[in-house]
TIROMAR-479712 format. One record per residue: x, y, z of N, C-alpha, C in turn. Coordinates in steps of 0.1 Angstrom, whole numbers. Atoms other than C-alpha are relative to their C-alpha. Layout:
// residues N
   nc1   nc2   nc3  cac1  cac2  cac3   cc1   cc2   cc3
     X     Y     Z     X     Y     Z     X     Y     Z
...
***
This chain:
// residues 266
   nc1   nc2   nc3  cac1  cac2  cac3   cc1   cc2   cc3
     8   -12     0     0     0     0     9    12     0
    -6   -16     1    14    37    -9    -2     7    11
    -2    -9   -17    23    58    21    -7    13    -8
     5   -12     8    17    85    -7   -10     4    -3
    15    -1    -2   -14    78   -16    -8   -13     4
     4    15   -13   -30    54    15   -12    -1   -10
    14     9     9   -60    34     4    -5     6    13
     4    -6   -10   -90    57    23   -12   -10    -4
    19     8    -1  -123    41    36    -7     8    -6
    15    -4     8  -156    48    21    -7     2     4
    16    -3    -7  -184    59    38   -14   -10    -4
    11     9    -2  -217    36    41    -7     3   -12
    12    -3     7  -244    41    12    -9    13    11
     5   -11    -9  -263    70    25   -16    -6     2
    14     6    -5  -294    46    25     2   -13     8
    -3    15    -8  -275    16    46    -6     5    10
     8    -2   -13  -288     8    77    12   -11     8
   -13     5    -8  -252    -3    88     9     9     9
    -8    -6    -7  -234     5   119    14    -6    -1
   -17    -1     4  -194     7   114     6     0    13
   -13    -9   -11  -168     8   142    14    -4    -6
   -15     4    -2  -132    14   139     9    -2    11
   -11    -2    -8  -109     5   159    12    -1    -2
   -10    -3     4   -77    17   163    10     0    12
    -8     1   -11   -45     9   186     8    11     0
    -9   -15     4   -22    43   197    10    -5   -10
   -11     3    10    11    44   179    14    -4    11
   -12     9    -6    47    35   191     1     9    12
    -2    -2   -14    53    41   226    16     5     6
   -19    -6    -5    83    68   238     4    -6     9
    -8    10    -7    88    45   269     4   -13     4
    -8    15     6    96    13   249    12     5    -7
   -14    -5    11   119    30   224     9     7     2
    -8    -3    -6   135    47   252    -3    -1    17
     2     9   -14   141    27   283    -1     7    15
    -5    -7   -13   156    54   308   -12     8     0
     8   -12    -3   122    75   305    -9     0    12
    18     1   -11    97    58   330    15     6    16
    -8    -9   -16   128    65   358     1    15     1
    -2   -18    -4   131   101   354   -11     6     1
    16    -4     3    92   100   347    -4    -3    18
     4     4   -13    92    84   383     5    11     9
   -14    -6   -10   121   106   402    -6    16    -3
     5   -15     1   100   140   386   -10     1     1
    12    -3    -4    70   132   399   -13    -1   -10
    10     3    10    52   119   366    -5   -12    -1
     6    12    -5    29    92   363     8   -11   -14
    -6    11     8    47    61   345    -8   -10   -10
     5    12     8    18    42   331    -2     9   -13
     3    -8    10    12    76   311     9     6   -12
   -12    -6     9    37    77   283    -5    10   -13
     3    -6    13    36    99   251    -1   -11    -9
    -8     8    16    46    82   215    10    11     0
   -17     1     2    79    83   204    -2    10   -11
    -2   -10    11    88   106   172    -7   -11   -10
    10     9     7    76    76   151   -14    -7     0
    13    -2    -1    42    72   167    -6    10    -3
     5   -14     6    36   111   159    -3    -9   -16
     1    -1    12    45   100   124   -10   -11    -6
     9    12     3    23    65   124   -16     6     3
    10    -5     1    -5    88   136    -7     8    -8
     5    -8    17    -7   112   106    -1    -9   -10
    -1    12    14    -1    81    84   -16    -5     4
    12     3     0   -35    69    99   -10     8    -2
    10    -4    -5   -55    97   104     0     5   -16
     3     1    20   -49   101    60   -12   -11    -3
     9     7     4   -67    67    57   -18     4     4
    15    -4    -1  -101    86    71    -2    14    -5
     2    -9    -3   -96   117    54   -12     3    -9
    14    -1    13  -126   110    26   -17    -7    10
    10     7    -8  -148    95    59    -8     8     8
    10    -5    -7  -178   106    77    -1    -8    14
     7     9    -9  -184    94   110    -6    10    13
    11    -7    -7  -204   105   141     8     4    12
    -7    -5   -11  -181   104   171    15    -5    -1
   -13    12    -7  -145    92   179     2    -1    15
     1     1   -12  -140    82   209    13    -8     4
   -19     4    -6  -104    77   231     1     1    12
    -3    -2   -19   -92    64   262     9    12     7
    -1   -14    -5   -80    91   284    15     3     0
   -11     3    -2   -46    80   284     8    18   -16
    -6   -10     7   -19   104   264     3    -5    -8
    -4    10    16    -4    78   235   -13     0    -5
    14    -2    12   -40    77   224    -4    12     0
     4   -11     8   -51   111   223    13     5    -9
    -8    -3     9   -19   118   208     1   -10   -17
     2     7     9   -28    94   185   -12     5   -11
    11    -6     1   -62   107   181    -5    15    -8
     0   -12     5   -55   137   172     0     8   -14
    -4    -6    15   -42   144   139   -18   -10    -8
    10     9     4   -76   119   132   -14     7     2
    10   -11    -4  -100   147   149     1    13   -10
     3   -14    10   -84   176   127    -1    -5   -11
     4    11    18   -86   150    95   -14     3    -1
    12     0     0  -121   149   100   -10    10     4
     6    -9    -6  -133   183   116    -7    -7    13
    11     9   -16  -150   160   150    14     5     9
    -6     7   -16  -139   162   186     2   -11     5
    -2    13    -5  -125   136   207    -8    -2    12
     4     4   -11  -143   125   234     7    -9     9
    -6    11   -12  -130   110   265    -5   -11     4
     7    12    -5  -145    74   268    11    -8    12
    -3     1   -13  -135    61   301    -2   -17    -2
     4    13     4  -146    25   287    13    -3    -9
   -10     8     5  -115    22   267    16    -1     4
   -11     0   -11   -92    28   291    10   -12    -2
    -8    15     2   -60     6   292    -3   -12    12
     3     8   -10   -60   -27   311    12     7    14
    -6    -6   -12   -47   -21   349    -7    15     2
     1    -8    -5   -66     9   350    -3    10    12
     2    -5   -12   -65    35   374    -3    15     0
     8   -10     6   -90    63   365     9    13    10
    -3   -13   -13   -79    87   399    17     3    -5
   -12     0     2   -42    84   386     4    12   -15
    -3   -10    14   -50   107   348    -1    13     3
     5   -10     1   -57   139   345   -17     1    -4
    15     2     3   -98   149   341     3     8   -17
     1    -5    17  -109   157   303    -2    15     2
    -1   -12     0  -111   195   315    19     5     2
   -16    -3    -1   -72   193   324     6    -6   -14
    -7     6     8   -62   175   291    -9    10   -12
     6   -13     6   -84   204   271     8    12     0
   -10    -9     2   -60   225   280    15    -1    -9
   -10     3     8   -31   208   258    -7    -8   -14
     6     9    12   -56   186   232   -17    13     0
    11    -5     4   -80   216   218    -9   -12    -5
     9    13     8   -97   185   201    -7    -3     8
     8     6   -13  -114   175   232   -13     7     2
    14    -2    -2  -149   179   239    -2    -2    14
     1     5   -13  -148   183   277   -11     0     9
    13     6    -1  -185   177   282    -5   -14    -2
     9    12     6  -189   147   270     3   -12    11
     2     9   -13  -202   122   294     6   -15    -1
    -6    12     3  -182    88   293   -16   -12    -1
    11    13     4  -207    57   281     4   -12    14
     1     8   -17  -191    34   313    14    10     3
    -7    -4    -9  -173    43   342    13   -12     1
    -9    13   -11  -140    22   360    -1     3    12
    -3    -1   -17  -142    16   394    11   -13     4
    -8    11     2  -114    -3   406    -1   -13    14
    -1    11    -5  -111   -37   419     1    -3    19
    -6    -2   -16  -112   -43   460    12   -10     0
   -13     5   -10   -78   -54   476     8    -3   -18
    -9    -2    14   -60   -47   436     4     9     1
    -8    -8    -3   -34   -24   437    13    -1   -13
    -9    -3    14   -14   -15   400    16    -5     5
   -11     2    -4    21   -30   405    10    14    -3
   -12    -9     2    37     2   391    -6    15    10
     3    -9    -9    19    28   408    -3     2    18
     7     3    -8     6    10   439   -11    11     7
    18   -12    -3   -30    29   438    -8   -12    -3
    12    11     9   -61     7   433    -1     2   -12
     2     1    15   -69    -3   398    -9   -10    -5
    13     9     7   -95   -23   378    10   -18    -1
    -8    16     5   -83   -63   378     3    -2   -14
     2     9    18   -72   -80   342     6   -11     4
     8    -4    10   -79   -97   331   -15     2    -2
    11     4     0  -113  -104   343    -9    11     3
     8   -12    -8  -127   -70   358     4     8   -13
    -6    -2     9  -111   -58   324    -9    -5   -12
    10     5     8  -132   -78   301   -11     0    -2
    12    -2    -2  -162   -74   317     1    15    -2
     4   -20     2  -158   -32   316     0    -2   -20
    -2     0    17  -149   -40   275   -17    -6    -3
    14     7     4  -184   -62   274   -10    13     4
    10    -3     0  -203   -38   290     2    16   -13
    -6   -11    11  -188   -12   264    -5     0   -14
     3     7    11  -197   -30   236   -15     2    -2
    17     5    -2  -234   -34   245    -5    16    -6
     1   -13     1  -231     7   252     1     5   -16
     1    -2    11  -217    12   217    -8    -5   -11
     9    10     9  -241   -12   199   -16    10    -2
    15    -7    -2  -274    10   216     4    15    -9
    -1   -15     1  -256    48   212     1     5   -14
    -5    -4    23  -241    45   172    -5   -10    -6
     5     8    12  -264    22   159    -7     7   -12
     2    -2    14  -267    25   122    12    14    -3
   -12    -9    -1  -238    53   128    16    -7    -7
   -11     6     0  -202    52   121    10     7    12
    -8    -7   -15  -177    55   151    13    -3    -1
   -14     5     4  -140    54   150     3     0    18
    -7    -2   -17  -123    44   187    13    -6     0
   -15     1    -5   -86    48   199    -1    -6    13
    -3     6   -11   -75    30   225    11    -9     1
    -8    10    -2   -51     2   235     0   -15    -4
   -10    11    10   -33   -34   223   -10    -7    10
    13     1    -6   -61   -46   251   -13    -3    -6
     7    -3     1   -87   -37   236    -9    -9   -13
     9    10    11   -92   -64   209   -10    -6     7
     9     6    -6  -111   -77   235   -16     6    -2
    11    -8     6  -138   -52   222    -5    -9   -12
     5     6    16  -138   -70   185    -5   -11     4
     3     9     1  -142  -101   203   -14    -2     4
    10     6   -12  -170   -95   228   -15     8   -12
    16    -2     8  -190   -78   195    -3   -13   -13
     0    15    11  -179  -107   171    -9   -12    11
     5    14   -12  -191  -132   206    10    -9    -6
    -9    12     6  -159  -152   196     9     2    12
   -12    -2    -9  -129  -160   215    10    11     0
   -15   -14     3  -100  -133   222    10   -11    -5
   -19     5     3   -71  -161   214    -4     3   -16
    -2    -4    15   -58  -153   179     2     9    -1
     1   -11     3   -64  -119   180    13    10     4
    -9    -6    -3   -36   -96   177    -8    11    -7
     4   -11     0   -34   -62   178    13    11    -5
   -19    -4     6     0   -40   156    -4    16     7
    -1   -16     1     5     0   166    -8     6   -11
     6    -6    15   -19    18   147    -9    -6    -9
     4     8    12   -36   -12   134   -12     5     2
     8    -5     5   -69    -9   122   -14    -8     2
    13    10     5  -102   -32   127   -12    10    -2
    11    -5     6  -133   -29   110    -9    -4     1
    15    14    -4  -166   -42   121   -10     9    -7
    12    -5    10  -200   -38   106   -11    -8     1
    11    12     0  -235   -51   106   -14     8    -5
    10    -7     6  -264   -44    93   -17    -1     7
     9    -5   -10  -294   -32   112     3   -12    17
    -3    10   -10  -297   -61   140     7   -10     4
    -8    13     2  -277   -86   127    11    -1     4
   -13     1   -11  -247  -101   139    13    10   -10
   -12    -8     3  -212   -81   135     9    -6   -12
    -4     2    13  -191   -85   106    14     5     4
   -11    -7     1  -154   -81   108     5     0   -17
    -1     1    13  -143   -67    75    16     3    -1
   -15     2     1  -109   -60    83    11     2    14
    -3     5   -10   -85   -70   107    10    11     4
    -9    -9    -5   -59   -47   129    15    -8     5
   -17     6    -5   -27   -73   137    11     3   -14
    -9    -4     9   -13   -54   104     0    13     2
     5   -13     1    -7   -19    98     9     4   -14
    -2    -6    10     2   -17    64     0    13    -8
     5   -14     7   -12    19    60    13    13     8
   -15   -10    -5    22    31    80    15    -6    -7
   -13    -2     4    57    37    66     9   -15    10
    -4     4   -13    73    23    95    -4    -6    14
     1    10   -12    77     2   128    10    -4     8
   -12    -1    -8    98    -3   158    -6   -18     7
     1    10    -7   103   -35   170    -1    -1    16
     5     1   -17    96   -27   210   -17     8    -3
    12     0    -2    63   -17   201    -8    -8   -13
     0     8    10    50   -47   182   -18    -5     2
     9     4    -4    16   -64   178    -1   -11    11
     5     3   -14     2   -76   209   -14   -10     0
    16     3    -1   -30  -100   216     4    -8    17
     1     8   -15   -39  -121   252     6   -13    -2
    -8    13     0   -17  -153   261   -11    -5     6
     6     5    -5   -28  -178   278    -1    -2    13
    -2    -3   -12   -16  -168   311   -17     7     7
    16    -6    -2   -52  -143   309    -4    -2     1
    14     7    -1   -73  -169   305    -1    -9    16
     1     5   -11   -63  -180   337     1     6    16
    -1    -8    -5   -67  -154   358   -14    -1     7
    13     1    -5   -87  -150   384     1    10    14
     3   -14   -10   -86  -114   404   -13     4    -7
    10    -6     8  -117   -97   398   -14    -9    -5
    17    10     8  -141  -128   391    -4   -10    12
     3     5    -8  -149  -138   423     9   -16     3
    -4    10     0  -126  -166   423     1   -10   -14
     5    10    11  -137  -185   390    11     6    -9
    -7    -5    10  -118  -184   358    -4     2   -12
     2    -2    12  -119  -164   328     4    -6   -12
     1     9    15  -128  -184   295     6     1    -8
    -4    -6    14  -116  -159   270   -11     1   -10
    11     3     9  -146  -161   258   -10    18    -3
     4    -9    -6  -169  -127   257   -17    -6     2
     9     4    -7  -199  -135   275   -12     5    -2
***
């Protein structure tokens, strides 16, 4: 595929009665591709789970946000984190929309009290729409505590999967027959799976990749194209690589009363 000229999506028929979602993972991560950052990020009083992108996720983010520049859609929506609205961004002025803060696509381990609120991140991401009410909340897990922060935090994988399920359900009622584009995290395929109702194993997820789901009025979900590539970017760093759930997840069991998660979405 030409970096020069990307292959752009196509908008719906203007008489379909198909809802679209994109999803889209941030881009390359400044503290994979430079190791000494989360220490000085720690020693200056900044939070470590919250990295930027690197100089080459800036550039994998304008490479993406070309493939929607012929697209209509209704909302985009991004976890609160900073690699994704930095991601997000150049994808909001591509299209004239705001970003919205969804709180439902949050990374796994999250720990909502630890970000900044979408009125403090308005002040550096004009794009932001700092009204807009998140579709689910996180509340985090009792007696779970983030290994790198030590604050409470939502369990994963299973308190994690379930906030992605009820997400799913939310986006199914809000943009139905809509098209929605959502940023978020390498996580988050857990989303494709729990609207496909299939398993998460298999599923990877590349920097930037791209999935494409679709269905038409009631019917079941449609994946039309998959995100464990990202062909529509120049470049790629081997420490930030595609990602899906091992098998270690599936056997997890904070967050689910004891029992273990299937992998399944429920």
């Amino acid at each position: 595929m030409s970096i020069d000229q990307p292959q752009q999506f196509q908008d719906e028929p203007s008489d379909s009665d198909s809802s679209v979602i994109y999803l889209i993972r941030h881009g390359d991560r400044f503290d994979y591709a430079n190791p000494t950052w989360s220490s000085i990020a720690q020693t200056t009083g900044n939070n470590i789970t919250d990295p930027p992108l690197s100089p080459l996720g800036h550039r994998q983010a304008h490479e993406t946000a070309a493939v929607f520049a012929n697209l209509k859609v209704s909302a985009i929506l991004v976890s609160p984190y900073l690699r994704v609205l930095q991601t997000a961004a150049p994808i909001a002025d591509t299209l004239g929309i705001s970003l919205n803060i969804e709180n439902g696509l949050s990374e796994a381990h999250a720990a909502p009290q630890s970000l900044p609120t979408p009125h403090q991140r308005f002040g550096y991401f004009h794009q932001i729409d700092p009204h807009y009410q998140s579709l689910v909340e996180i509340h985090p897990t009792p007696g779970i505590q983030c290994s790198r922060l030590k604050i409470p935090c939502e369990a994963f994988a299973g308190d994690y999967v379930k906030r992605i399920e009820r997400l799913a359900l939310q986006l199914e009622e809000t943009y139905r027959g809509k098209s929605v584009v959502c940023v978020s995290h390498a996580a988050s395929v857990a989303l494709v799976a729990a609207l496909l109702k299939s398993s998460i194993r298999g599923f990877k997820f590349a920097p930037t990749g791209i999935y494409r789901l679709r269905r038409v009025a009631d019917g079941p979900w449609d994946l039309v194209q998959s995100g464990d590539t990202n062909e529509h970017v120049s470049e790629n760093a081997a420490t930030t690589y595609p990602w899906g759930f091992e098998e270690r997840h599936f056997e997890e069991t904070e967050g689910n009363g004891g029992g273990h998660y299937s992998g399944k979405a429920q």
